[in-house]
C-alpha positions in Angstrom: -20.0 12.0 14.8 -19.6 8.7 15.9 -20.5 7.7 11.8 -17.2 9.5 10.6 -15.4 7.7 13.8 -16.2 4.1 12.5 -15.0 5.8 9.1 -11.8 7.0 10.3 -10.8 3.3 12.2 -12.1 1.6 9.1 -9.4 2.9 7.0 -7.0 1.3 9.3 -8.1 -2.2 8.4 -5.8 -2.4 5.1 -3.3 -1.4 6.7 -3.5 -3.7 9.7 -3.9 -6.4 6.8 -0.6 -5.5 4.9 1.2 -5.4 9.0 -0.1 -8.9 9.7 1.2 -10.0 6.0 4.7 -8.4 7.2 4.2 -10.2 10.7 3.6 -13.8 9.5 6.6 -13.1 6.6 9.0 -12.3 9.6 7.4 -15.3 11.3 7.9 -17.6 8.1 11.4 -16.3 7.0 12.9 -16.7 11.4 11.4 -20.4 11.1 12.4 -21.7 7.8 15.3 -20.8 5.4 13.8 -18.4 3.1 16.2 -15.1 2.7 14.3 -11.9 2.1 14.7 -9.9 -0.5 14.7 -6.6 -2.0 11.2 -6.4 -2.6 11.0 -7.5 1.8 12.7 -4.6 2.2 10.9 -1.9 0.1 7.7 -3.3 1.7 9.0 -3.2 4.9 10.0 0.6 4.5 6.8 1.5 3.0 4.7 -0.2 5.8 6.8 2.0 8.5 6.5 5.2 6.8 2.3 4.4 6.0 2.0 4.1 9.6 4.4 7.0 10.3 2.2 9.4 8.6 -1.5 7.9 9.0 -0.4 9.3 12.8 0.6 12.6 11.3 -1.7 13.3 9.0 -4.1 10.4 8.5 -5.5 11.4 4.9 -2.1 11.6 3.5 -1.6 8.5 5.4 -4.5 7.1 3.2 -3.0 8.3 0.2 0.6 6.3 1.0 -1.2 3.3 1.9 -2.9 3.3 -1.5 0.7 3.9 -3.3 1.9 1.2 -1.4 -0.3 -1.4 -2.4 -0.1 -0.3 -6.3 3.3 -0.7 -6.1 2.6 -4.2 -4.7 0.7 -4.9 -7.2 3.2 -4.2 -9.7 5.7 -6.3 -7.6 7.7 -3.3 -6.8 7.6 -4.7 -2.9 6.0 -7.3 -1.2 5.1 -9.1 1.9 4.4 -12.7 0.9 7.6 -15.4 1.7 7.1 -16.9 -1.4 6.9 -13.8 -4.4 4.4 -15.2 -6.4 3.6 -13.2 -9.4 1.4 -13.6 -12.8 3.1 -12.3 -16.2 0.8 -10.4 -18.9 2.2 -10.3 -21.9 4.4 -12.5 -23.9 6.0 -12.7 -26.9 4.9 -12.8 -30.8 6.5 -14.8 -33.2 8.9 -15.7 -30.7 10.3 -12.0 -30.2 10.4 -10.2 -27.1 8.2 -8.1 -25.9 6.7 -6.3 -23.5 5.6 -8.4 -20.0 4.3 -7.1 -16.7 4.6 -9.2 -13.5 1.4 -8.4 -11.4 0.8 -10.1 -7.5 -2.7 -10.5 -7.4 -3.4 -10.4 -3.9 -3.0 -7.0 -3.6 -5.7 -6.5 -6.2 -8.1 -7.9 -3.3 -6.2 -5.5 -1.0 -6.4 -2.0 -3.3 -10.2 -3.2 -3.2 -10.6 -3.4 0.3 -8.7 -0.1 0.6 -11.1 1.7 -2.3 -14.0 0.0 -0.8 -13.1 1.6 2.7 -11.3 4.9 2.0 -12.2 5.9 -1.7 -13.3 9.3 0.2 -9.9 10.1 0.3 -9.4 10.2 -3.4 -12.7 12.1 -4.4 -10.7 15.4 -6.1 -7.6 14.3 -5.7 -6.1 15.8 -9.3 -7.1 19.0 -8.2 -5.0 21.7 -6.7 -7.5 22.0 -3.9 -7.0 18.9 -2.8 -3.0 19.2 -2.6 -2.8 22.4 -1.2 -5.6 21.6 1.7 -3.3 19.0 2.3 -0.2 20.8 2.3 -1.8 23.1 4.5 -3.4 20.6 6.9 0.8 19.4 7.5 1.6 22.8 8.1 -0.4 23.1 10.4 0.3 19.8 12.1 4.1 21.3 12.1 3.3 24.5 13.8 1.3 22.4 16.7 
């Protein structure tokens, strides 16, 4: 009992990493003159609605928080003042091509996530796994 406890509050610590990222961007962006920007504001949405529903239904809460942070990763959002990204990819003989723009912190974040919650993603292409899910939120609904 108390083993899956420590489990269940240990799957909070990415997100309280990705909330204190958010905190110290608000902090950095009130004292200095750096605008937010789109990316701010997906993350920002993200963050809310992770929280939202690892208090509704915590493994689907799980599952958001690891969506959020691959989408960080592929500089969809962030939480950092300064976006810095790394580019893979390039050009050949001086024709475009393809590039992706990467942050690599959240690399070390998905890893702390997997490292702490990869139970949550055991089955998870499987019907089973959806439709528990689905059924678990029903349930939450009708309570």
């Amino acid at each position: 009992m108390l083993k899956n406890r420590i489990k269940y509050f240990l799957d909070f610590i990415p997100l309280i990493i990705l909330a204190t990222s958010a905190t110290l961007l608000f902090w950095t962006i009130s004292t200095t003159n750096i605008v937010l920007q789109s990316e701010h504001y997906l993350g920002l949405i993200f963050l809310i609605l992770t929280a939202v529903l690892f208090a509704k239904s915590h493994k689907l809460g799980v599952i958001i928080l690891g969506i959020t942070i691959l989408l960080g990763i592929f500089k969809v959002l962030s939480f950092s003042p300064a976006i810095t990204s790394y580019s893979i990819g390039g050009s050949i003989n001086e024709h475009s091509s393809y590039s992706i723009n990467i942050q690599v912190i959240f690399i070390l974040w998905l890893f702390v996530h997997l490292v702490l919650s990869w139970r949550h993603y055991v089955g998870i292409m499987t019907k089973k796994y959806w439709q528990d899910i689905l059924y678990r939120s029903e349930s939450l609904k009708t309570e």
